[in-house]
N, C-alpha and C positions, 0 to 999 in steps of 0.2 A: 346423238346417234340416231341414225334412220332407220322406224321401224317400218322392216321391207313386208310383213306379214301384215300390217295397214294399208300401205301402199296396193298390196295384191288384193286384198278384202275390198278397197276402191274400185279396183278395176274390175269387181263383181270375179273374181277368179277363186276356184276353190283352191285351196289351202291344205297340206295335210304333214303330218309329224305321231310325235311318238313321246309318251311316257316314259322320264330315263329314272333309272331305280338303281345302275347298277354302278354308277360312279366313274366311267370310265373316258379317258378325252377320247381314245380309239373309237369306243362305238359312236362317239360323236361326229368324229371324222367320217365315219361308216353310215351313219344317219343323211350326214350331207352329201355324201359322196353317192347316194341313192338317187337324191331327187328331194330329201324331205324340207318340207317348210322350216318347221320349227321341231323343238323339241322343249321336256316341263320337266326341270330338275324339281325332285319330288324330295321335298324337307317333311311332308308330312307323314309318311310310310317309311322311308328307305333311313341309313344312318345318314346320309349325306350333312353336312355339317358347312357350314358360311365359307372356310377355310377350303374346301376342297369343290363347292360352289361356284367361286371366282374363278377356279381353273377351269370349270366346265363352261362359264359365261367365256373366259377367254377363245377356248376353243372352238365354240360356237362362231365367235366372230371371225375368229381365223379363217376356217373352215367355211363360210357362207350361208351359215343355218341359226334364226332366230332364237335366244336365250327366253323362255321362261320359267318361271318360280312357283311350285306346289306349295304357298309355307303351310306351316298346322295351323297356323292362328292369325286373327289380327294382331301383330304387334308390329307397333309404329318406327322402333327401333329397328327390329330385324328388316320391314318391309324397306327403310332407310338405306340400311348395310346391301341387302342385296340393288336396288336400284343406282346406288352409288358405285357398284362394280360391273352396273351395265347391262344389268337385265333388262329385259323391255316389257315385262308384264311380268305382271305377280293373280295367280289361281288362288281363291279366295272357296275353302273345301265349305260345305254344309252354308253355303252363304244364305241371307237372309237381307231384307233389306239397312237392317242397321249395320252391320256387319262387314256389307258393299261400300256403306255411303264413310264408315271409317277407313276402311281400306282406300277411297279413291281421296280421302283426308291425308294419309299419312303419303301415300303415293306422289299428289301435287305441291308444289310449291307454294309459298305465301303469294299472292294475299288468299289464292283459291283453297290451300291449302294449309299443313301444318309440316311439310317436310324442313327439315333443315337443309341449311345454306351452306355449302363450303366447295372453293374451288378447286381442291388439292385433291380430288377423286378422278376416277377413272372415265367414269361416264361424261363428265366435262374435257375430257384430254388433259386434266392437271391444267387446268386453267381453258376456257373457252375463249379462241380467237374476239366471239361477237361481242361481247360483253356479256356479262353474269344477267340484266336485266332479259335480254333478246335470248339468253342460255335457257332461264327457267320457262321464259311461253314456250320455246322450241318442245322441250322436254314435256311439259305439261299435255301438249296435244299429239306425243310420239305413244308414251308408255299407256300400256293397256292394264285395266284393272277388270278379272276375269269372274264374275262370281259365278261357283261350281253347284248348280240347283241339284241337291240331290235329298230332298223333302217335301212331300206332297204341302206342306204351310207355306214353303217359298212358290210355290206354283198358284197356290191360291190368289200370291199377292203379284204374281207376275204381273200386271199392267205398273202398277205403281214403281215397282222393279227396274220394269223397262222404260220409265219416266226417268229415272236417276240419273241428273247431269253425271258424265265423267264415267258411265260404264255403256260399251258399243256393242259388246259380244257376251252370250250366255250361253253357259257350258250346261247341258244334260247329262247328270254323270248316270249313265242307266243302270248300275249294278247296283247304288244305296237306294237309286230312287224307286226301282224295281219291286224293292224289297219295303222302302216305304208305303208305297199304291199296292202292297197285298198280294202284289205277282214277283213273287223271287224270283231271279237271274231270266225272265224275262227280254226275248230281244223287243226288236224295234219291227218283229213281223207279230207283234202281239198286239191287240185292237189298242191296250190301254197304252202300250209304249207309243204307239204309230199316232193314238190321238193326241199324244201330251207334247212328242215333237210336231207336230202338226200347228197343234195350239202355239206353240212356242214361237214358230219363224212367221204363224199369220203377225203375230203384236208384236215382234222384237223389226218385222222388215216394216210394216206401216210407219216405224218410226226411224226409217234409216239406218236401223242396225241388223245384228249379225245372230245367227245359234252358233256351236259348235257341238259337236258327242266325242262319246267314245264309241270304238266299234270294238274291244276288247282286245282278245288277242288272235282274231278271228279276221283269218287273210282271202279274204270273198269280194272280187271285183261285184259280183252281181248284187251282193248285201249292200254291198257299199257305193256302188252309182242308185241302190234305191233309194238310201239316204240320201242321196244328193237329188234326189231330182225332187225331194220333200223338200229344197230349197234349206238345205243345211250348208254352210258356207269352210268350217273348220272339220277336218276328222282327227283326233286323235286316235292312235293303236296303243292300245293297253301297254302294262308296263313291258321295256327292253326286255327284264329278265323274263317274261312270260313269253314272249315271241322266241326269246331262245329255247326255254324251255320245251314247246312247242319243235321249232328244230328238230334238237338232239331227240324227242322222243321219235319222229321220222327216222333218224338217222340208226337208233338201237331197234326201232320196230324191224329192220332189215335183217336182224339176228333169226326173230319168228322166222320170218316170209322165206331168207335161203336154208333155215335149219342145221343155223349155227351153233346149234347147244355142244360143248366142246362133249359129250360122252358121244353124241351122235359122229359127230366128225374123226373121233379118236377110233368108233365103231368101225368107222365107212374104209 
């Protein structure tokens, strides 16, 4: 499978998607049907479970909008299950550099890797026209391994970090890390957030890679081309359910503003 969110990252083009929490193929369809790059089914917060994952990877492809995977943890097995149903990256939460360099173990195939072989999965088409040899380079240099810094110890070691064959993109998650460096919920118009993505894209682009962030749930052209012109390459928007929830409170805040309290209107 072709990872089109590489492909765009190639052609120096920014990229942007959305945190899905809330399990549904509809907002997926509704994701793509937007405009958005990608989308991160979130195994690590939300219930979402392998079994209702696949149907979100399905959708995804169907629909023309990049599949990837929040999981909670390194595990070589789950990282296996999800990539054999076609995800194209897997988000590596509180990463660290051991953490990465297992994640892009279980992620690759032999001899670079430790993933298992079998041709009767999805992300092969149930067998690969090229042959299973020309299958696994293909794959090795599609699928993204994301690790999500959100620990002033993982930033300390960022150069080394961003040495690590087999990881191209690094995600600043600003809410944990915020909270890490001593400035809770903190944006990226705060000296200590502005310097750390700053830090970030000088040493992740000198070596031909990539940042990505989050911008929350906070829908600001102007916040968000600032980021971008700090040479941030990925935005993700905080989770689905928060952008809705965000909505609907617009949508009841209209209750206040026309002076809809039902005794007022019962009065009038």
């Amino acid at each position: 499978m072709i990872n089109q969110v590489r492909r765009k990252l190639e052609r120096d083009e920014v990229v942007m998607g959305m945190m899905h929490f809330t399990g549904s193929p509809m907002i997926v369809e509704v994701m793509a049907r937007a405009g958005l790059d990608f989308f991160i089914i979130d195994m690590e917060h939300s219930p979402i479970d392998v079994s209702l994952a696949a149907h979100l990877v399905r959708t995804g492809d169907a629909a023309g909008i990049t599949p990837f995977v929040r999981v909670p943890e390194v595990n070589a097995g789950l990282i296996k299950k999800l990539l054999n149903l076609g995800a194209q990256g897997i988000v590596v939460p509180h990463a660290d550099r051991e953490s990465a360099q297992a994640a892009v173990q279980a992620a690759w195939y032999e001899p670079a890797g430790i993933r298992g072989s079998c041709p009767a999965i999805r992300s092969a088409n149930y067998g690969p026209d090229e042959g299973w040899d020309s299958f696994q380079e293909a794959q090795n240099g599609e699928v993204m391994v994301i690790p999500l810094i959100e620990d002033t110890a993982t930033l300390d070691d960022f150069e080394a970090l961003a040495d690590t064959p087999g990881l191209d993109v690094f995600f600043l998650g600003p809410f944990d890390y915020s909270v890490s460096a001593g400035v809770p919920g903190a944006t990226f118009d705060h000296p200590v957030m502005a310097a750390t993505i700053e830090r970030m894209v000088e040493v992740a682009s000198s070596r031909g890679k990539y940042v990505m962030t989050s911008v929350g749930d906070r829908i600001d052209a102007d916040y968000g081309r600032g980021i971008i012109d700090k040479g941030v390459r990925m935005i993700s928007y905080s989770a689905d359910a928060l952008v809705f929830l965000g909505a609907c409170r617009e949508v009841a805040a209209l209750k206040t503003a026309l002076d809809l309290d039902p005794r007022s209107v019962k009065e009038a």
